[in-house]
Z-matrix of the N, CA and C atoms (Angstrom, degrees):
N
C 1 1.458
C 2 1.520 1 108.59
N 3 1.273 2 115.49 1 138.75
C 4 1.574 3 111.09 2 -179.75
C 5 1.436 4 101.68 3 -124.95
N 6 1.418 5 116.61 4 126.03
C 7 1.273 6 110.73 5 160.61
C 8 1.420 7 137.43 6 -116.57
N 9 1.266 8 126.78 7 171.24
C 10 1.711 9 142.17 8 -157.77
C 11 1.282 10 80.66 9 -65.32
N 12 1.822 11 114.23 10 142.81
C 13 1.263 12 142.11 11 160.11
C 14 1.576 13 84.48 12 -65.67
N 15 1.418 14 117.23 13 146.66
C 16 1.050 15 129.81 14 150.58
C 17 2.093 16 115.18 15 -117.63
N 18 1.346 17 104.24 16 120.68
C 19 1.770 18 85.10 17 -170.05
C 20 1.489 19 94.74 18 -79.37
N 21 1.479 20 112.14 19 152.62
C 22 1.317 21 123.82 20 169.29
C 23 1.249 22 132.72 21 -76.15
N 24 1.879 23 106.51 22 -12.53
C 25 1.537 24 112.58 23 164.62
C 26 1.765 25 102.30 24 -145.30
N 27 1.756 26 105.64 25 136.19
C 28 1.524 27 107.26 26 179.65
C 29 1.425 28 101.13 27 -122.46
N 30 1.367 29 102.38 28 162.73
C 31 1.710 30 115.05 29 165.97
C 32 1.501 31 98.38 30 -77.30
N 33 2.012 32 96.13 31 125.09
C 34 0.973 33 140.82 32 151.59
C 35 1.166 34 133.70 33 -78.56
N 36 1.315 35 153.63 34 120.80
C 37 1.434 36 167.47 35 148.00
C 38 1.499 37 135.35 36 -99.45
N 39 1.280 38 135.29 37 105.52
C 40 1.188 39 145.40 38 -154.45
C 41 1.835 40 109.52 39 -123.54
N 42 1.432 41 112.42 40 101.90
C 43 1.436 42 90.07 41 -150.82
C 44 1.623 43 79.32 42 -134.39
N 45 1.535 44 95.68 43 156.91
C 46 2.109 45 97.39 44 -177.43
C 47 1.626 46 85.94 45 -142.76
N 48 1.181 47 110.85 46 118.06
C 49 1.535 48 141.15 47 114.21
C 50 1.105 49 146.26 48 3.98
N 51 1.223 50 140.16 49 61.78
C 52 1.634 51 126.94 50 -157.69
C 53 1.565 52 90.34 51 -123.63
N 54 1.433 53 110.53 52 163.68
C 55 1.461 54 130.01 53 172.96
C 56 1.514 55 97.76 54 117.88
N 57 1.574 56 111.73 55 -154.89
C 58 1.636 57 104.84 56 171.26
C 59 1.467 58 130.77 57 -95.24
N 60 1.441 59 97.72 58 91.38
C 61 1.312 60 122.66 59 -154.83
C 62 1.613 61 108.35 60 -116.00
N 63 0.976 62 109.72 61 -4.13
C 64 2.046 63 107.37 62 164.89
C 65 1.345 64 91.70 63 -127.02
N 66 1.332 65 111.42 64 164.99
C 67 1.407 66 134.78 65 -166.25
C 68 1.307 67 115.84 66 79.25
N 69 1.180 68 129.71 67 -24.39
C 70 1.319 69 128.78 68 -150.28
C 71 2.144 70 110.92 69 -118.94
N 72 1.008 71 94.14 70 18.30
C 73 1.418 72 98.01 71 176.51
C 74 1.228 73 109.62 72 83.22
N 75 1.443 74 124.48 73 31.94
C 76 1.490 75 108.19 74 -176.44
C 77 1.406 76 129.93 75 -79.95
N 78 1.207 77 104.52 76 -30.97
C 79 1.349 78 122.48 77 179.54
C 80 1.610 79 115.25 78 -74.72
N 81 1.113 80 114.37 79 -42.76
C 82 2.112 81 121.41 80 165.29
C 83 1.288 82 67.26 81 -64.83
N 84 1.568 83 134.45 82 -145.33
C 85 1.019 84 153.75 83 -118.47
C 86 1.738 85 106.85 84 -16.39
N 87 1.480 86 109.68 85 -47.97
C 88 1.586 87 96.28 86 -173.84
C 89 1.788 88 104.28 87 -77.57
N 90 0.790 89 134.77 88 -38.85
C 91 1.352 90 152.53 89 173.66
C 92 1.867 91 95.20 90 -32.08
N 93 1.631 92 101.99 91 -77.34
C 94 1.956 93 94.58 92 162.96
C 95 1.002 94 106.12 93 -51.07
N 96 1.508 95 148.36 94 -42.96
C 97 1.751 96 115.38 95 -154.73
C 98 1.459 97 80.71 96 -76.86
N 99 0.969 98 157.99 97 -38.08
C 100 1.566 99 137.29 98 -141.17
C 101 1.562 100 91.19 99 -77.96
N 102 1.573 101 132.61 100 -35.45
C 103 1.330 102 104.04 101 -161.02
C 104 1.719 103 111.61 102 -62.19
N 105 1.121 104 100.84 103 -16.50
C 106 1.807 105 107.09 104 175.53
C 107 1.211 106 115.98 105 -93.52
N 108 1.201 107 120.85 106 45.12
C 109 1.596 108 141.74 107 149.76
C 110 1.379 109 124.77 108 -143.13
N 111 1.545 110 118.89 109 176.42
C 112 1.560 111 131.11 110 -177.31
C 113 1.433 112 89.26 111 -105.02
N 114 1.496 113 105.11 112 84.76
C 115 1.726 114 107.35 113 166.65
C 116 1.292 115 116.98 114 -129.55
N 117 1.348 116 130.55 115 -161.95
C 118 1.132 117 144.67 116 147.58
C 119 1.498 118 112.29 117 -165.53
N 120 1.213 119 105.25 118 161.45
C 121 2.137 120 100.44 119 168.58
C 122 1.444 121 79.87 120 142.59
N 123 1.539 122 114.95 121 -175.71
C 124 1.455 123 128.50 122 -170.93
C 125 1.867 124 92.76 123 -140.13
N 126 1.195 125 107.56 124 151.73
C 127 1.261 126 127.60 125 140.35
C 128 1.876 127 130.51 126 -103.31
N 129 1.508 128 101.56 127 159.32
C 130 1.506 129 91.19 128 -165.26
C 131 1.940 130 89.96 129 -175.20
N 132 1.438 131 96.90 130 125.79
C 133 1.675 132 117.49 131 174.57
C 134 1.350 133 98.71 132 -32.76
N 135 1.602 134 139.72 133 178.70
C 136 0.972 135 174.47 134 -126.07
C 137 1.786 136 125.41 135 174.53
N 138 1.070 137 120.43 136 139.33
C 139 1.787 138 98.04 137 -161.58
C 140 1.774 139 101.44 138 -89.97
N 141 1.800 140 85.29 139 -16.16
C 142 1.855 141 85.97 140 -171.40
C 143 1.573 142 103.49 141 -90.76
N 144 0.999 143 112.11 142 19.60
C 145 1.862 144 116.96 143 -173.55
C 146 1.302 145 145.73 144 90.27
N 147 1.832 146 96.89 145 7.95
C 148 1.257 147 93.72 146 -173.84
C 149 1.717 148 92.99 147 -115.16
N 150 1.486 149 115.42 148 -174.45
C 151 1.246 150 132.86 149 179.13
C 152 1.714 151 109.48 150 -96.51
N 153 0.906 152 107.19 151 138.03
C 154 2.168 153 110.44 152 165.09
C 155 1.097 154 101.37 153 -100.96
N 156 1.097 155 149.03 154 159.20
C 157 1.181 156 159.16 155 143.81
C 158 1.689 157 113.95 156 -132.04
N 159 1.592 158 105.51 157 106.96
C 160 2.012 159 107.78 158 168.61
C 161 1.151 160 116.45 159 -79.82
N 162 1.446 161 143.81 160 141.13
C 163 1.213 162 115.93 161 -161.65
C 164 1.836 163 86.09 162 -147.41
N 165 1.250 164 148.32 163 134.16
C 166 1.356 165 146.50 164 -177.91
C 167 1.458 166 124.59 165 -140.14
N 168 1.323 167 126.50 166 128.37
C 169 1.475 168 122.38 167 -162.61
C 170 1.376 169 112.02 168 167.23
N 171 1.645 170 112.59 169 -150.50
C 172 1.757 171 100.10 170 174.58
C 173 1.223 172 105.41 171 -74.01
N 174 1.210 173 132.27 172 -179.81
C 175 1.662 174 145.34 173 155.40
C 176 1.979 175 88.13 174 -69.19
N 177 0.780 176 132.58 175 -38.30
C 178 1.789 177 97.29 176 -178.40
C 179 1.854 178 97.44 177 -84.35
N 180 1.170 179 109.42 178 -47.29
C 181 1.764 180 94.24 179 -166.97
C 182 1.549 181 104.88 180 -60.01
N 183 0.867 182 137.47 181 -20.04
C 184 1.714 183 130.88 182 177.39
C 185 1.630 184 113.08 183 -72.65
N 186 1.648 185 103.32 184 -51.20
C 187 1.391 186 118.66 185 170.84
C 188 1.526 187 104.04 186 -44.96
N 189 1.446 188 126.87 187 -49.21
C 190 1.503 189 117.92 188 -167.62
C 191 1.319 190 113.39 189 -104.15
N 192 1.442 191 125.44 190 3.31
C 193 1.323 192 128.45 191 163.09
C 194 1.558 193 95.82 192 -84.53
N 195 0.978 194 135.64 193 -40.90
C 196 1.811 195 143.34 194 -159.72
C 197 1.735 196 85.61 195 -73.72
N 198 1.389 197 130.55 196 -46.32
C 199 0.989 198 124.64 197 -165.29
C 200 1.419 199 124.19 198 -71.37
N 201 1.077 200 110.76 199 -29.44
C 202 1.919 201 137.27 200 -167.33
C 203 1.288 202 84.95 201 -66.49
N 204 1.534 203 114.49 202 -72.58
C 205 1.523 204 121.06 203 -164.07
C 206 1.377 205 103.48 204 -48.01
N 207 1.575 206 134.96 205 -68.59
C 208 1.187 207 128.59 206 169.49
C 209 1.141 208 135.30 207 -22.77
N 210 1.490 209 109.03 208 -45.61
C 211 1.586 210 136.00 209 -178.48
C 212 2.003 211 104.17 210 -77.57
N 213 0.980 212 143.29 211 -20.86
C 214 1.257 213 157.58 212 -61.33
C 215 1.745 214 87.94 213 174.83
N 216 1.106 215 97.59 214 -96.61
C 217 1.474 216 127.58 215 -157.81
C 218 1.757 217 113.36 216 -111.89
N 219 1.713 218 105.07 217 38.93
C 220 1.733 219 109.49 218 -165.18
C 221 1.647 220 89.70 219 -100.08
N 222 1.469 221 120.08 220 10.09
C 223 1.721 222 102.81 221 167.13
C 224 1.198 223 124.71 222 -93.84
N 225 1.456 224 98.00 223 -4.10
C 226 1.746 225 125.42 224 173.74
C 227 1.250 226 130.74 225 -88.58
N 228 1.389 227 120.08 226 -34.38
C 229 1.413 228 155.99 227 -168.72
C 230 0.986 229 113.39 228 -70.89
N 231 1.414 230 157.40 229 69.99
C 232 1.379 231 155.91 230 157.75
C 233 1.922 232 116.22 231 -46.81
N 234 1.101 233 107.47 232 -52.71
C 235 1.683 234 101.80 233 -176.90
C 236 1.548 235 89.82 234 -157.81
N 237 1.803 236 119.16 235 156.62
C 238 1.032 237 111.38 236 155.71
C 239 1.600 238 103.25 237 -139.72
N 240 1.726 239 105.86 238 144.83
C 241 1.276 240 108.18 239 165.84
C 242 1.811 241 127.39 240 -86.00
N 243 1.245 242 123.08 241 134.43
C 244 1.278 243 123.73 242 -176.63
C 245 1.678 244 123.96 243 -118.60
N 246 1.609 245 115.68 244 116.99
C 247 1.097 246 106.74 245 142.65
C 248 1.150 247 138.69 246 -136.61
N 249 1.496 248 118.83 247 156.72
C 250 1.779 249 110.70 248 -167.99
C 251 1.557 250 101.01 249 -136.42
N 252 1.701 251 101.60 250 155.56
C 253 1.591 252 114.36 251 -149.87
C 254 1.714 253 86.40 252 -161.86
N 255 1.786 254 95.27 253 146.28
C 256 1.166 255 98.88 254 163.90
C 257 1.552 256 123.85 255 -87.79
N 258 1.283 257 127.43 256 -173.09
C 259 1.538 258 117.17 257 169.66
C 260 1.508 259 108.16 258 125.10
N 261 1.581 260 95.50 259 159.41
C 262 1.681 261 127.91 260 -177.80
C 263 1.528 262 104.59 261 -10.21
N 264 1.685 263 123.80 262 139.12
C 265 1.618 264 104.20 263 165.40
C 266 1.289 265 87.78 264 -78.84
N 267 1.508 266 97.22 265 151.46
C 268 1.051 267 126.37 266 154.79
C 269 1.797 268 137.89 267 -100.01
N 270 1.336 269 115.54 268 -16.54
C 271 1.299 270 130.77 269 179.76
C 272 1.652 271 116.58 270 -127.92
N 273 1.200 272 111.97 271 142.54
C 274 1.158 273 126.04 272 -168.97
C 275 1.804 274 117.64 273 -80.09
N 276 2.126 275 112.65 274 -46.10
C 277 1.020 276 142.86 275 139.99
C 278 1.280 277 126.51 276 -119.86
N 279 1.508 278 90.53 277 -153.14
C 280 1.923 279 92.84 278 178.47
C 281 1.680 280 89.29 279 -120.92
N 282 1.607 281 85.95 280 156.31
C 283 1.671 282 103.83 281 -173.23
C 284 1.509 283 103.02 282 -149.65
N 285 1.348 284 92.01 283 157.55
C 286 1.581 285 102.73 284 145.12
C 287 1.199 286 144.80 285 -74.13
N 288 1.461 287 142.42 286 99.17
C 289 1.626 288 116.96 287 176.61
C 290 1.467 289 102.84 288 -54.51
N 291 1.177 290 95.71 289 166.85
C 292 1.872 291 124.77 290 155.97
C 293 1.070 292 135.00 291 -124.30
C-alpha cells in the first residue's frame, strides 16, 4: 500500500475583504475560482460586512488563487487585509461558511 505524503506544515493565508463584498456573489464566485487551484480553506460573510477568506496550499497556488479573485471581483473590492503563516493543514477542501 502506498500512501499520500502528507506535509506537516502548509502556506497559510487569512485575508478580509471589505467594500461591496456580500450580496453580490462573492463567495460562489471565489468558491469556483478555487476549483482551478491546489487549495483548500473556506470563505464565509462577516457580520460587520466584510468577507474572510482561509485559503491553504503552496505559497505560489494561494498567491494565484488570492490573485484571480482580486483580478475577478476588483469592482467589489474596496481594501483587503492580509495575513500569512506557516502551519498544520487545516482543511480538507474549499467551502462555504454559513
Amino acid at each position: 500500500i502506498q500512501c499520500l505524503y502528507m506535509p506537516s506544515e502548509v502556506y497559510h493565508k487569512d485575508v478580509w475583504f471589505s467594500g461591496r463584498v456580500q450580496g453580490v456573489g462573492f463567495r460562489l464566485q471565489t468558491m469556483y475560482i478555487a476549483r482551478g487551484y491546489d487549495v483548500t480553506g473556506q470563505v464565509q460573510n462577516m457580520n460587520d460586512g466584510r468577507v474572510f477568506l482561509q485559503a491553504e496550499g503552496t505559497e505560489k497556488e494561494v498567491s494565484a488563487f488570492l490573485d484571480e479573485i482580486k483580478r475577478q471581483m476588483k469592482s467589489y473590492i474596496r481594501d483587503t487585509e492580509e495575513r500569512s503563516f506557516s502551519g498544520a493543514p487545516c482543511f480538507k477542501d474549499f467551502r462555504i461558511v454559513h
